[in-house]
mmCIF entry with sequence, helices, sheets and N, C-alpha, C, O atoms, coordinates in Angstrom:
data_MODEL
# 
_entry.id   MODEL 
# 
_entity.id                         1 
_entity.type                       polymer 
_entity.pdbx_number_of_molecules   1 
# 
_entity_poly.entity_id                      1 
_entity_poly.type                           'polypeptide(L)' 
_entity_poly.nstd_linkage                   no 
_entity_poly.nstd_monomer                   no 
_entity_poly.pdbx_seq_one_letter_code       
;(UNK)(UNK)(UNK)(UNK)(UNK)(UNK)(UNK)(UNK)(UNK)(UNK)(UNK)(UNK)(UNK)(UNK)(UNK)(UNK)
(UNK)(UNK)(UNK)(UNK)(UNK)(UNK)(UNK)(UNK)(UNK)(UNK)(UNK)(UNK)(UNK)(UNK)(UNK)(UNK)
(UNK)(UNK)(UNK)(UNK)(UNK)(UNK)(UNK)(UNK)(UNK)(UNK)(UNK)(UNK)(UNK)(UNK)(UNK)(UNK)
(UNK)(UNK)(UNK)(UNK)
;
_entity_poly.pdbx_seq_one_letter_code_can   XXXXXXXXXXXXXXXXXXXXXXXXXXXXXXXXXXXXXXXXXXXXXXXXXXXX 
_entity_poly.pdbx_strand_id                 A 
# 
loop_
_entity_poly_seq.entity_id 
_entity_poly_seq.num 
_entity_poly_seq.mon_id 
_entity_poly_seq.hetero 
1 1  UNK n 
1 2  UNK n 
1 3  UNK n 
1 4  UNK n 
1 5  UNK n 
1 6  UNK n 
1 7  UNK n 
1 8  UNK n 
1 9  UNK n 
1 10 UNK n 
1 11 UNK n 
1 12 UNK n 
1 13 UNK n 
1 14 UNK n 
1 15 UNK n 
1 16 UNK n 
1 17 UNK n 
1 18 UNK n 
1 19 UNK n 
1 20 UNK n 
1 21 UNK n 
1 22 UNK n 
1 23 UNK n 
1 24 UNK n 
1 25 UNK n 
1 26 UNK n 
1 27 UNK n 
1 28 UNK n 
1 29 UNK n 
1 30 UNK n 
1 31 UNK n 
1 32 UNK n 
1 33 UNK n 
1 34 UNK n 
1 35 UNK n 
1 36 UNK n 
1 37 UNK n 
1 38 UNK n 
1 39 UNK n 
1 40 UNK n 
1 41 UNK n 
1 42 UNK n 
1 43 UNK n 
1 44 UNK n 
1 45 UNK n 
1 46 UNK n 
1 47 UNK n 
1 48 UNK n 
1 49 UNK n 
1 50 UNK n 
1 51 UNK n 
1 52 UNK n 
# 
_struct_asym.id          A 
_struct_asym.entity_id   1 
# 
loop_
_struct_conf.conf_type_id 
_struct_conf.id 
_struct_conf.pdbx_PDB_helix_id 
_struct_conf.beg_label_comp_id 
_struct_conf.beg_label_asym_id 
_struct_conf.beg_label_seq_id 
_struct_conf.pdbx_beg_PDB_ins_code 
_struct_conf.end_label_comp_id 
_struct_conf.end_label_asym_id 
_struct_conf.end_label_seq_id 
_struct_conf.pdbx_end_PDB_ins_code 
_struct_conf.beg_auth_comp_id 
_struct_conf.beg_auth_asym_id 
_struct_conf.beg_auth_seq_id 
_struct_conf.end_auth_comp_id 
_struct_conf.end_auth_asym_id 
_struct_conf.end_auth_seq_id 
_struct_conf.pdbx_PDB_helix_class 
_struct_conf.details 
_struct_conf.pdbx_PDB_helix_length 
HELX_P HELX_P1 AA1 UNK A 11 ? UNK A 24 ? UNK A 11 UNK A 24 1 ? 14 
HELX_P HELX_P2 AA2 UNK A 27 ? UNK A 36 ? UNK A 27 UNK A 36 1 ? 10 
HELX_P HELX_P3 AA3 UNK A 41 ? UNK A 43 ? UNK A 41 UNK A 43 5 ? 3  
# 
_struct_conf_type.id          HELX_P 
_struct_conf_type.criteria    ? 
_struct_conf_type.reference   ? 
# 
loop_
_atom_site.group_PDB 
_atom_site.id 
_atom_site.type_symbol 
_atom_site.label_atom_id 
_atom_site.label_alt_id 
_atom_site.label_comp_id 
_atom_site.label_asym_id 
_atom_site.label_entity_id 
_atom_site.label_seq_id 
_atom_site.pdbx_PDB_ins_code 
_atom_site.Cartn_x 
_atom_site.Cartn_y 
_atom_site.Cartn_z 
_atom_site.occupancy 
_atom_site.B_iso_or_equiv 
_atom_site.pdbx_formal_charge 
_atom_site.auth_seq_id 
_atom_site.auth_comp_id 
_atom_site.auth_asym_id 
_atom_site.auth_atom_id 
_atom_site.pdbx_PDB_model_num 
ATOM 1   N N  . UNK A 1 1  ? 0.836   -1.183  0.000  1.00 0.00 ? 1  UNK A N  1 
ATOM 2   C CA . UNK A 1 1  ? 0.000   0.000   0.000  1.00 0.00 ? 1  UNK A CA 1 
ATOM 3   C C  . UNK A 1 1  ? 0.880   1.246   0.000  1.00 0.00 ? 1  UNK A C  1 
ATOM 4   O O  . UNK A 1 1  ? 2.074   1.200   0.296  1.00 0.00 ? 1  UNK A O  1 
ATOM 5   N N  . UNK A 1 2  ? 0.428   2.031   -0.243 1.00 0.00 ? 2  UNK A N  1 
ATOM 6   C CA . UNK A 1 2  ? 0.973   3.518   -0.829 1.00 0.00 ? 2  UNK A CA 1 
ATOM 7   C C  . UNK A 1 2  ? 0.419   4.424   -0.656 1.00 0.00 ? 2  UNK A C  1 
ATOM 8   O O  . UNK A 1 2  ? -0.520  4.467   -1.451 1.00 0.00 ? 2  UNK A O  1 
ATOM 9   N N  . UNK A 1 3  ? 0.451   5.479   0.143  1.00 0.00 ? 3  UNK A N  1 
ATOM 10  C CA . UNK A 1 3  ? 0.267   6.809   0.232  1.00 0.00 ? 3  UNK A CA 1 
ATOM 11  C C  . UNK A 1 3  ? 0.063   7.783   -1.111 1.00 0.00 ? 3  UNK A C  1 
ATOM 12  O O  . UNK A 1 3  ? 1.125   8.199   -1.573 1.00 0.00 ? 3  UNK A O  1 
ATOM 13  N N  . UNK A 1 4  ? -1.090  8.181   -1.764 1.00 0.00 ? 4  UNK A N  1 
ATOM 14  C CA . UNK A 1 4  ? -0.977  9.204   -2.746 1.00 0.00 ? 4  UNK A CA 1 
ATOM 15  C C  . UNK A 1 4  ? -0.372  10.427  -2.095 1.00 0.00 ? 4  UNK A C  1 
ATOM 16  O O  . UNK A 1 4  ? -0.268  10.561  -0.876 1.00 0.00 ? 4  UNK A O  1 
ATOM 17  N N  . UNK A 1 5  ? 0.029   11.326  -3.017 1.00 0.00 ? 5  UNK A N  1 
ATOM 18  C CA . UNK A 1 5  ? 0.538   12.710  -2.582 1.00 0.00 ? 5  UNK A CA 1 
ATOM 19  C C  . UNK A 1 5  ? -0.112  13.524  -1.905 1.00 0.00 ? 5  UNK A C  1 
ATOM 20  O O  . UNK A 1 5  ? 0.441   14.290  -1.116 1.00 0.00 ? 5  UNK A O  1 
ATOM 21  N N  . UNK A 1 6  ? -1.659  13.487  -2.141 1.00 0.00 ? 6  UNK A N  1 
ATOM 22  C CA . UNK A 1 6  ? -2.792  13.691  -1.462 1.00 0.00 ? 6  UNK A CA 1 
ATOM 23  C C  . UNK A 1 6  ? -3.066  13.317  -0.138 1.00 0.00 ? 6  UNK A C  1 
ATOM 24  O O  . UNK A 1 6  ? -4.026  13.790  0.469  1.00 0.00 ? 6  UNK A O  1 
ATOM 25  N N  . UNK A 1 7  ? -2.131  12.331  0.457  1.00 0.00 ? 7  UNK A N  1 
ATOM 26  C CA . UNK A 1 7  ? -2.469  11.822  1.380  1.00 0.00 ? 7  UNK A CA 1 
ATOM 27  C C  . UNK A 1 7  ? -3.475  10.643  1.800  1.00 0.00 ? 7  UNK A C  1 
ATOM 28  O O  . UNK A 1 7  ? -3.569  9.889   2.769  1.00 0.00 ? 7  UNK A O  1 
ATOM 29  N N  . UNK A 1 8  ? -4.083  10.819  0.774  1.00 0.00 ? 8  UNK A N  1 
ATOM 30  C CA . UNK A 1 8  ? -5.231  9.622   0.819  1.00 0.00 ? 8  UNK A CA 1 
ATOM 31  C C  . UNK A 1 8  ? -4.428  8.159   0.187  1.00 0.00 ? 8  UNK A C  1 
ATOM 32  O O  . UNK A 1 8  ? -3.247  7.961   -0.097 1.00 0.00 ? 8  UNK A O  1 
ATOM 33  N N  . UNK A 1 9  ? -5.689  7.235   0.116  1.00 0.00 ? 9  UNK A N  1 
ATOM 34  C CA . UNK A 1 9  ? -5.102  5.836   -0.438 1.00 0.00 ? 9  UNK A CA 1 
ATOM 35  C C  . UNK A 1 9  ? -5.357  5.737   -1.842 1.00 0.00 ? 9  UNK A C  1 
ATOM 36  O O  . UNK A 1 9  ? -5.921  6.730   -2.300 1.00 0.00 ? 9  UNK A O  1 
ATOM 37  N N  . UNK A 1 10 ? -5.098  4.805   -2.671 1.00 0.00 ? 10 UNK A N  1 
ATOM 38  C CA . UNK A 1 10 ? -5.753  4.746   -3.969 1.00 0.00 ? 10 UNK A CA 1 
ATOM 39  C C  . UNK A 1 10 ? -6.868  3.737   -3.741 1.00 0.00 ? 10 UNK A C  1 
ATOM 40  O O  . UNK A 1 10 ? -6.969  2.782   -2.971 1.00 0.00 ? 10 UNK A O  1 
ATOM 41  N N  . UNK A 1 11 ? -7.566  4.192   -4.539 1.00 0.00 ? 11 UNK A N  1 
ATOM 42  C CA . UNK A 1 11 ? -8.871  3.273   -4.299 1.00 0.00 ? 11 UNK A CA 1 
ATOM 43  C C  . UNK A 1 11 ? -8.303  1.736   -4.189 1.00 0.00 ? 11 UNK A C  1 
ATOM 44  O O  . UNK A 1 11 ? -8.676  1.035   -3.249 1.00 0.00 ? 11 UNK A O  1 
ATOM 45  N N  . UNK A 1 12 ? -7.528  1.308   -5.026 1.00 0.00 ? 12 UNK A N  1 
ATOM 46  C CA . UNK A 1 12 ? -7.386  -0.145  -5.211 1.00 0.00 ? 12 UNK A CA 1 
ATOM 47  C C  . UNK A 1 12 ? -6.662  -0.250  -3.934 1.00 0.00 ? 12 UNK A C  1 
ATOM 48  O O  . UNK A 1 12 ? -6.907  -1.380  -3.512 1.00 0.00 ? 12 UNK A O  1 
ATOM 49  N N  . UNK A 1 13 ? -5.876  0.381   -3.093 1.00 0.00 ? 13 UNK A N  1 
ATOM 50  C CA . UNK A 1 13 ? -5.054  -0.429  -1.982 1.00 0.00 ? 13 UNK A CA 1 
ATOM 51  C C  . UNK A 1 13 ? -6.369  0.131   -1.160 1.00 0.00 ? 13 UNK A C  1 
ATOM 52  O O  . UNK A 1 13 ? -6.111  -0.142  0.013  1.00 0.00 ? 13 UNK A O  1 
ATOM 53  N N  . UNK A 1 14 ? -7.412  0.660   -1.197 1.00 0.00 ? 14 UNK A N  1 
ATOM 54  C CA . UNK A 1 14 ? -8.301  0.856   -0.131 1.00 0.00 ? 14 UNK A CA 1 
ATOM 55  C C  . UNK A 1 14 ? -9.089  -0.281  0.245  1.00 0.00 ? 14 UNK A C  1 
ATOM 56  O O  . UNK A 1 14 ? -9.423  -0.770  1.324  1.00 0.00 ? 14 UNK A O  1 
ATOM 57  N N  . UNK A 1 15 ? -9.419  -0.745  -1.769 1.00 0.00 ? 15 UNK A N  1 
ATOM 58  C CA . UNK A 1 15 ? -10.393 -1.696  -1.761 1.00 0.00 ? 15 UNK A CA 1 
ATOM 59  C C  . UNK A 1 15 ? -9.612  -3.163  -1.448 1.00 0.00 ? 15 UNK A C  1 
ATOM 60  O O  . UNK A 1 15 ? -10.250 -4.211  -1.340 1.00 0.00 ? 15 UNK A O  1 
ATOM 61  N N  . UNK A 1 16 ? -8.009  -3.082  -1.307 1.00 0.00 ? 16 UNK A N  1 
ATOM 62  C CA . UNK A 1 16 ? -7.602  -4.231  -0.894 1.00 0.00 ? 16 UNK A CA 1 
ATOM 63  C C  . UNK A 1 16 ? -7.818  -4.436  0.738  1.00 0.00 ? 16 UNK A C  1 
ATOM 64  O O  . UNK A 1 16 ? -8.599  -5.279  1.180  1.00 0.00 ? 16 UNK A O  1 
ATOM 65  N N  . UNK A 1 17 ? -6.952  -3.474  1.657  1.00 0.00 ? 17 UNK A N  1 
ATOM 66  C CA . UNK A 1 17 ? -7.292  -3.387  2.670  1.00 0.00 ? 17 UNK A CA 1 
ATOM 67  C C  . UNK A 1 17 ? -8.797  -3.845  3.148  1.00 0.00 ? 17 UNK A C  1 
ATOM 68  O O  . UNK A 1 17 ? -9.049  -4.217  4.294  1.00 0.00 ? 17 UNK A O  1 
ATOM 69  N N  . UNK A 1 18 ? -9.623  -3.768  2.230  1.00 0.00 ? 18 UNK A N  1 
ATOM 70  C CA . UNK A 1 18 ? -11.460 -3.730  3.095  1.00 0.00 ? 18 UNK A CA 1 
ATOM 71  C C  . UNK A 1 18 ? -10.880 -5.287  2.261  1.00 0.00 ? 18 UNK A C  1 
ATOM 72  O O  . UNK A 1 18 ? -11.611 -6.142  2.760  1.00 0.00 ? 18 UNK A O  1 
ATOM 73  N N  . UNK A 1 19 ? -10.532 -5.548  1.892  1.00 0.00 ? 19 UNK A N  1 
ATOM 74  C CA . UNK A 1 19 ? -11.090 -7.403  1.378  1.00 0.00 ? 19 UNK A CA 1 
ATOM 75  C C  . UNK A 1 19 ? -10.370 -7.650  2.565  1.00 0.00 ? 19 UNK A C  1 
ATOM 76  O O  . UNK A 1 19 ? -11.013 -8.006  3.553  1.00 0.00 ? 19 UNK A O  1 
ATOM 77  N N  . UNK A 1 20 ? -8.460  -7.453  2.680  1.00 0.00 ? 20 UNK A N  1 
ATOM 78  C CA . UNK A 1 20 ? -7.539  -8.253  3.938  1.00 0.00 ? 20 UNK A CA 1 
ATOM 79  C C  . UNK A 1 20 ? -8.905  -8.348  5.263  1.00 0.00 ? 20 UNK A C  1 
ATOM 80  O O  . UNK A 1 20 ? -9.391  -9.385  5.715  1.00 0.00 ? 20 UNK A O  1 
ATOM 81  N N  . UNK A 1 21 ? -9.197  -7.174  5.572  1.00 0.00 ? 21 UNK A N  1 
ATOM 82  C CA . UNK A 1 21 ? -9.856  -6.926  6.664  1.00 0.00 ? 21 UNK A CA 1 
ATOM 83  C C  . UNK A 1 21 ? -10.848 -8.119  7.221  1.00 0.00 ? 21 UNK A C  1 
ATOM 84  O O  . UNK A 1 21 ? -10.790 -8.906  8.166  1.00 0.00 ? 21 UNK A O  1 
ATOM 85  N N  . UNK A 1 22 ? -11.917 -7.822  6.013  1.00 0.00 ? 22 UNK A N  1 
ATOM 86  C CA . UNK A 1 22 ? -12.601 -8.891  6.142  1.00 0.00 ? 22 UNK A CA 1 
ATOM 87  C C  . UNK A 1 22 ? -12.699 -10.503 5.794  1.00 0.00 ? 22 UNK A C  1 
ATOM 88  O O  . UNK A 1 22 ? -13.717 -11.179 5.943  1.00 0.00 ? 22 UNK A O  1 
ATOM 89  N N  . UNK A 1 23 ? -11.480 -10.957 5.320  1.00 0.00 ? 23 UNK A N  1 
ATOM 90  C CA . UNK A 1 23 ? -10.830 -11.661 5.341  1.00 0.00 ? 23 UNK A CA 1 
ATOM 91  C C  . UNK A 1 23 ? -10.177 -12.286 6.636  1.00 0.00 ? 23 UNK A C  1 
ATOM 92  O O  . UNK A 1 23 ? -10.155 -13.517 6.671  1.00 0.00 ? 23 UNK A O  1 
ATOM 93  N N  . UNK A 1 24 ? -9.735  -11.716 7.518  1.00 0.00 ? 24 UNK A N  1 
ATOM 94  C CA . UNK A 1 24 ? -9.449  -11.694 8.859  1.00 0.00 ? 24 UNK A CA 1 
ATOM 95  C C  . UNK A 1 24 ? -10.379 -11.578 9.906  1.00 0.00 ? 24 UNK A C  1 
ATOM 96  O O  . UNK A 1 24 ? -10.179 -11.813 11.098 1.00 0.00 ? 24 UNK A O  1 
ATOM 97  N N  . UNK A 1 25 ? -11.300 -11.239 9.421  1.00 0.00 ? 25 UNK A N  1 
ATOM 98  C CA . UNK A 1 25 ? -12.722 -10.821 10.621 1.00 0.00 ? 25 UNK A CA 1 
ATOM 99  C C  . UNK A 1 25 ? -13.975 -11.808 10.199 1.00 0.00 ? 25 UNK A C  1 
ATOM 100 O O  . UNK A 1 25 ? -15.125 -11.768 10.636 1.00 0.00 ? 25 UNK A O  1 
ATOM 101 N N  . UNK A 1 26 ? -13.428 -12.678 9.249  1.00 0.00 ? 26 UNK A N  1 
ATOM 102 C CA . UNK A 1 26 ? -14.374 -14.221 8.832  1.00 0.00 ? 26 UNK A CA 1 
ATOM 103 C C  . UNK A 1 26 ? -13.494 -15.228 9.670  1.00 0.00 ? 26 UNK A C  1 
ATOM 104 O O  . UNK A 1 26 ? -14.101 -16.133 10.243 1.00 0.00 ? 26 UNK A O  1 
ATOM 105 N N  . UNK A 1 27 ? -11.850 -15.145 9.823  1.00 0.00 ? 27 UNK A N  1 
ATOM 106 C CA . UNK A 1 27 ? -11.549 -16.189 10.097 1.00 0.00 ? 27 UNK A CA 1 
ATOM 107 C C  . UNK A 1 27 ? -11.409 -16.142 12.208 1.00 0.00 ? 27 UNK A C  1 
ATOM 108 O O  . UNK A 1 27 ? -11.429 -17.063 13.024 1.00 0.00 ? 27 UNK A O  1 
ATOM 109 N N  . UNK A 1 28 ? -11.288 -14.744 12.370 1.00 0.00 ? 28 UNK A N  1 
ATOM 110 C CA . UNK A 1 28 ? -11.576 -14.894 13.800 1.00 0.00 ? 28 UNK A CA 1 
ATOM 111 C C  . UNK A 1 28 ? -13.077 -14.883 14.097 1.00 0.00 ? 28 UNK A C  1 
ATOM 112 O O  . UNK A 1 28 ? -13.295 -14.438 15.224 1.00 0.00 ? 28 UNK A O  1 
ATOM 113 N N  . UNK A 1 29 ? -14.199 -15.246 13.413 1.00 0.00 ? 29 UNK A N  1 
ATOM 114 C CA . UNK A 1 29 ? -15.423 -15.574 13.798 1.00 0.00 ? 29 UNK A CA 1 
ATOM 115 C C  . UNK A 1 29 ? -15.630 -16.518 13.681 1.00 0.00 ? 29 UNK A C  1 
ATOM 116 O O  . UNK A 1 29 ? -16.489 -16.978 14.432 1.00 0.00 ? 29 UNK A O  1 
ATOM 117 N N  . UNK A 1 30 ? -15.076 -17.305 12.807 1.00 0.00 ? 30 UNK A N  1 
ATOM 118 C CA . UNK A 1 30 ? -15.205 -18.843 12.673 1.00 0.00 ? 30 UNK A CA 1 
ATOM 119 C C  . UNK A 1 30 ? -14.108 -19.666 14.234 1.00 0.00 ? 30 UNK A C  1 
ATOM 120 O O  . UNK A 1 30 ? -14.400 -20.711 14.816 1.00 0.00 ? 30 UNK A O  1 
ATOM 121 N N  . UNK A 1 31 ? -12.787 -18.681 14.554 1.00 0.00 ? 31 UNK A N  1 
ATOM 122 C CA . UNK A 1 31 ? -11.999 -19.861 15.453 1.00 0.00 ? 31 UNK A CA 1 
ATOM 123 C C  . UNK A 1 31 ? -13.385 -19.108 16.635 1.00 0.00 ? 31 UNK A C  1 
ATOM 124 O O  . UNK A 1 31 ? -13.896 -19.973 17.347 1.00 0.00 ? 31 UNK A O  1 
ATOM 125 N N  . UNK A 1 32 ? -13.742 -18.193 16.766 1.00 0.00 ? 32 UNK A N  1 
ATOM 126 C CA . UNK A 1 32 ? -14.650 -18.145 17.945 1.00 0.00 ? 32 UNK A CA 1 
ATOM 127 C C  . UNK A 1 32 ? -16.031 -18.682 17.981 1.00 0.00 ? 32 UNK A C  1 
ATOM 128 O O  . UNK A 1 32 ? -16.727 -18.932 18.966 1.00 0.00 ? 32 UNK A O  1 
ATOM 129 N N  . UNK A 1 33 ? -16.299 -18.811 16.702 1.00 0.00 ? 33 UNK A N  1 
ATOM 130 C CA . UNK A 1 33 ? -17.500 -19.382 17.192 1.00 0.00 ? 33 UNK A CA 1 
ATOM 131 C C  . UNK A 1 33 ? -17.272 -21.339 17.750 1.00 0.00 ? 33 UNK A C  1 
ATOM 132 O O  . UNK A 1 33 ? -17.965 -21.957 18.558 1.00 0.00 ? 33 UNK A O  1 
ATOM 133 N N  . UNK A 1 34 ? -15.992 -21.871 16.895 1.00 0.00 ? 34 UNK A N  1 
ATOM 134 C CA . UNK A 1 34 ? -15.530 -22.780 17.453 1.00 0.00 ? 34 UNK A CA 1 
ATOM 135 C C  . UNK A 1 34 ? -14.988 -23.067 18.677 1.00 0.00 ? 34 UNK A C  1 
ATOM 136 O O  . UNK A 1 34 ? -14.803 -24.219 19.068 1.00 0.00 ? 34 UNK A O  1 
ATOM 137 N N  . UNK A 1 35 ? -14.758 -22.208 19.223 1.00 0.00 ? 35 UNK A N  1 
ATOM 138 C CA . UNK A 1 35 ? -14.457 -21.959 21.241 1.00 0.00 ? 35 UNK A CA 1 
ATOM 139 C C  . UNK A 1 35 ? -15.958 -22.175 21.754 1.00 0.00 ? 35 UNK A C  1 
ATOM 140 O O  . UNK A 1 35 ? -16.385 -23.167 22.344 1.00 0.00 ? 35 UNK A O  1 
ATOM 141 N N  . UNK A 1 36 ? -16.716 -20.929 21.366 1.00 0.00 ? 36 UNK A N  1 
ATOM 142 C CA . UNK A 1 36 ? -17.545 -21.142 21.922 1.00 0.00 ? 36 UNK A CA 1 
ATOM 143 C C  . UNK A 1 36 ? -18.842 -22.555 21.513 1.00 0.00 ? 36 UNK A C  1 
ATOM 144 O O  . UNK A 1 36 ? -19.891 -22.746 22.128 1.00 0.00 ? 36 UNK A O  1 
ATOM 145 N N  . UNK A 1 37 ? -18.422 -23.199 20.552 1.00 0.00 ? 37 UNK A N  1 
ATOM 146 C CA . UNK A 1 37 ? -19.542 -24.377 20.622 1.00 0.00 ? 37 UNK A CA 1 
ATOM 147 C C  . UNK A 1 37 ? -18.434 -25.356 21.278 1.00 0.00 ? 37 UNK A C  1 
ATOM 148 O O  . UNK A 1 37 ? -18.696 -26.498 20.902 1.00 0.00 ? 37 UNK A O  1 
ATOM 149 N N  . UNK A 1 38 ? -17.736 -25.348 21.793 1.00 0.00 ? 38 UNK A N  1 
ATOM 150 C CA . UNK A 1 38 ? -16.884 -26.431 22.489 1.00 0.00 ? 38 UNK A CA 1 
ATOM 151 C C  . UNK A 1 38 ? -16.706 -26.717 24.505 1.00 0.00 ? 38 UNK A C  1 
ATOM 152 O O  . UNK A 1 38 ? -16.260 -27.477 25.365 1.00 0.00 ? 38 UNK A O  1 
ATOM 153 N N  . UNK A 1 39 ? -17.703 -25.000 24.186 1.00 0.00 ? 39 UNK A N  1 
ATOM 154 C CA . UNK A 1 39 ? -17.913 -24.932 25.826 1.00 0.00 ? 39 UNK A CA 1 
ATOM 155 C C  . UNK A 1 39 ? -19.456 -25.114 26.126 1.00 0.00 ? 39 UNK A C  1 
ATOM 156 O O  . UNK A 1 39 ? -19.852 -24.927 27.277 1.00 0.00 ? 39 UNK A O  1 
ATOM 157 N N  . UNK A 1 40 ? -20.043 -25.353 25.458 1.00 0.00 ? 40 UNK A N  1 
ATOM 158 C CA . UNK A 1 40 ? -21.622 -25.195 25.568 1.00 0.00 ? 40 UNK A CA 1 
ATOM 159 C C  . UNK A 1 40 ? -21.757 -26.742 25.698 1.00 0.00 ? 40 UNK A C  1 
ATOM 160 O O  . UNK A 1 40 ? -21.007 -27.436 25.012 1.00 0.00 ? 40 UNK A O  1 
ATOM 161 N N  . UNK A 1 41 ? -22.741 -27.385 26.604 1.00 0.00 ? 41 UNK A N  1 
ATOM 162 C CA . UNK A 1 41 ? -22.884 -29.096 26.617 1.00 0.00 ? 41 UNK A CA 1 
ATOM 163 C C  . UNK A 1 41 ? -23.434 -29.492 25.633 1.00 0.00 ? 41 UNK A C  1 
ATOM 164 O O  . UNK A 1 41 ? -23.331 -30.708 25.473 1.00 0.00 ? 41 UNK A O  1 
ATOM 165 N N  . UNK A 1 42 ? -24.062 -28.887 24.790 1.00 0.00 ? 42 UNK A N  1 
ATOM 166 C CA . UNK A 1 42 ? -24.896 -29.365 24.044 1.00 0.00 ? 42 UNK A CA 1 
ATOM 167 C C  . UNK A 1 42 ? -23.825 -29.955 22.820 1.00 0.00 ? 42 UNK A C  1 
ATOM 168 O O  . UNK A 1 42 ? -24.054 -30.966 22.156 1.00 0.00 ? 42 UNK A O  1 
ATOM 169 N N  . UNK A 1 43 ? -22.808 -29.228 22.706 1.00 0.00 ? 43 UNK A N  1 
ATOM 170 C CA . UNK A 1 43 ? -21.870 -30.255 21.729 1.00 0.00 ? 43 UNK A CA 1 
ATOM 171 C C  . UNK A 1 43 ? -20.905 -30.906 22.105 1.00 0.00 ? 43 UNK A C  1 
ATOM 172 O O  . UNK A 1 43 ? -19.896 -31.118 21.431 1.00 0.00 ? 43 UNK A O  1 
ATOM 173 N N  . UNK A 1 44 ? -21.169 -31.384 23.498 1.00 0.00 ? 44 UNK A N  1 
ATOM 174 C CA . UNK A 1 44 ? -20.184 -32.858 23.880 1.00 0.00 ? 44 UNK A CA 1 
ATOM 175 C C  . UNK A 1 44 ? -20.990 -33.584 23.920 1.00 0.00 ? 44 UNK A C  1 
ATOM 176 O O  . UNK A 1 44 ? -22.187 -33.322 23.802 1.00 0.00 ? 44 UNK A O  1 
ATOM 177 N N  . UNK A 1 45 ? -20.362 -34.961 24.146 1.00 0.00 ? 45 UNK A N  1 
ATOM 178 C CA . UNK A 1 45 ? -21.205 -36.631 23.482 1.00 0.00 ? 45 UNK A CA 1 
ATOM 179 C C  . UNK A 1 45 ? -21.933 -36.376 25.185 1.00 0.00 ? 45 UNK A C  1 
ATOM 180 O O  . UNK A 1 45 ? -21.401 -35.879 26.178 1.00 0.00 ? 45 UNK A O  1 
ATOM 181 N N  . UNK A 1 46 ? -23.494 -37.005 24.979 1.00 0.00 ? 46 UNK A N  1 
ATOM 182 C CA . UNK A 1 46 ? -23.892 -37.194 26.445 1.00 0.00 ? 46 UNK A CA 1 
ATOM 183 C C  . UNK A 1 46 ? -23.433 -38.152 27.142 1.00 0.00 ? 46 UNK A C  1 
ATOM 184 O O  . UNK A 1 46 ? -22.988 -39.208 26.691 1.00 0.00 ? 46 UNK A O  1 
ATOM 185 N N  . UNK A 1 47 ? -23.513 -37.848 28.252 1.00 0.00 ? 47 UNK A N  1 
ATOM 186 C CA . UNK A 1 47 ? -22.922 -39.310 29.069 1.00 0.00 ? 47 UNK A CA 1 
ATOM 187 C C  . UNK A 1 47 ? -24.623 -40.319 29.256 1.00 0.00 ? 47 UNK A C  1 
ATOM 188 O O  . UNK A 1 47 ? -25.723 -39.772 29.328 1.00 0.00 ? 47 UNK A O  1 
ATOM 189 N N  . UNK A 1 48 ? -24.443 -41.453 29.288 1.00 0.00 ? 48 UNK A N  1 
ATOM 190 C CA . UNK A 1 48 ? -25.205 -42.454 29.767 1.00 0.00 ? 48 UNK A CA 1 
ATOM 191 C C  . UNK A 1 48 ? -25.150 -43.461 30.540 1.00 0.00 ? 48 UNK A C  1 
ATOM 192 O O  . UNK A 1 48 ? -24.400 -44.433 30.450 1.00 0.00 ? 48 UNK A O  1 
ATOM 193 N N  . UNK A 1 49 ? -26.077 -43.202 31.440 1.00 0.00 ? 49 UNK A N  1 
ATOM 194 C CA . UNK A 1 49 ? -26.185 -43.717 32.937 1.00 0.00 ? 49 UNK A CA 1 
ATOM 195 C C  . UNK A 1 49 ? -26.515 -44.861 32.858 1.00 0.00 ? 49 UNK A C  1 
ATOM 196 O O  . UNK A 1 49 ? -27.620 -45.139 33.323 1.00 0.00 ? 49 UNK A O  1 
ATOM 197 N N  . UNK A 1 50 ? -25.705 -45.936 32.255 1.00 0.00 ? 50 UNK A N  1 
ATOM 198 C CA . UNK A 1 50 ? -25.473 -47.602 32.382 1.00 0.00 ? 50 UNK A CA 1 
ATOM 199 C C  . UNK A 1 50 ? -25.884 -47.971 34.209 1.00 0.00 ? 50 UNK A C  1 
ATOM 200 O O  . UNK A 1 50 ? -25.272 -47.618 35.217 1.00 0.00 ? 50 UNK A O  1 
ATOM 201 N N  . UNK A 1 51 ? -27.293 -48.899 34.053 1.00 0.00 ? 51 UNK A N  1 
ATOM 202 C CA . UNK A 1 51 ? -27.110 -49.454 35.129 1.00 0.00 ? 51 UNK A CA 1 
ATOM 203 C C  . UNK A 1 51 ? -26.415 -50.831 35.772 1.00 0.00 ? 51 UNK A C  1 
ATOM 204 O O  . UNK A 1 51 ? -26.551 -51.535 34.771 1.00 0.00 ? 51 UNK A O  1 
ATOM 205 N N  . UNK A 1 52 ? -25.905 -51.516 36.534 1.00 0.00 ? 52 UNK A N  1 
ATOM 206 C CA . UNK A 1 52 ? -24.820 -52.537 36.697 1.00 0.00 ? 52 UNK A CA 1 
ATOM 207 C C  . UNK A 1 52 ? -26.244 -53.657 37.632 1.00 0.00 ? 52 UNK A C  1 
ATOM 208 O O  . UNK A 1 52 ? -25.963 -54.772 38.071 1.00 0.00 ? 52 UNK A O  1 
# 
């Protein structure tokens, strides 16, 4: 990315930046939503109460 003289970005490293971005903000929603279904009971195996 590159600074125009203007100070601003060029559109194309702007419009890259917004893809990296969200590119990165899909893959930390996916490792979190995987934390969080790993703490919830509903997605561990149930236990069953074998009687002897």
């Amino acid at each position: 990315m590159e600074w125009e003289a203007n100070g601003e970005m060029s559109a194309q490293d702007t419009w890259d930046l917004v893809k990296r971005l969200a590119e990165i903000e899909e893959q930390e929603k996916a490792s979190n939503l995987l934390h969080l279904s790993s703490k919830h009971s509903h997605s561990k195996p149930k236990k069953t109460n074998i009687k002897k």
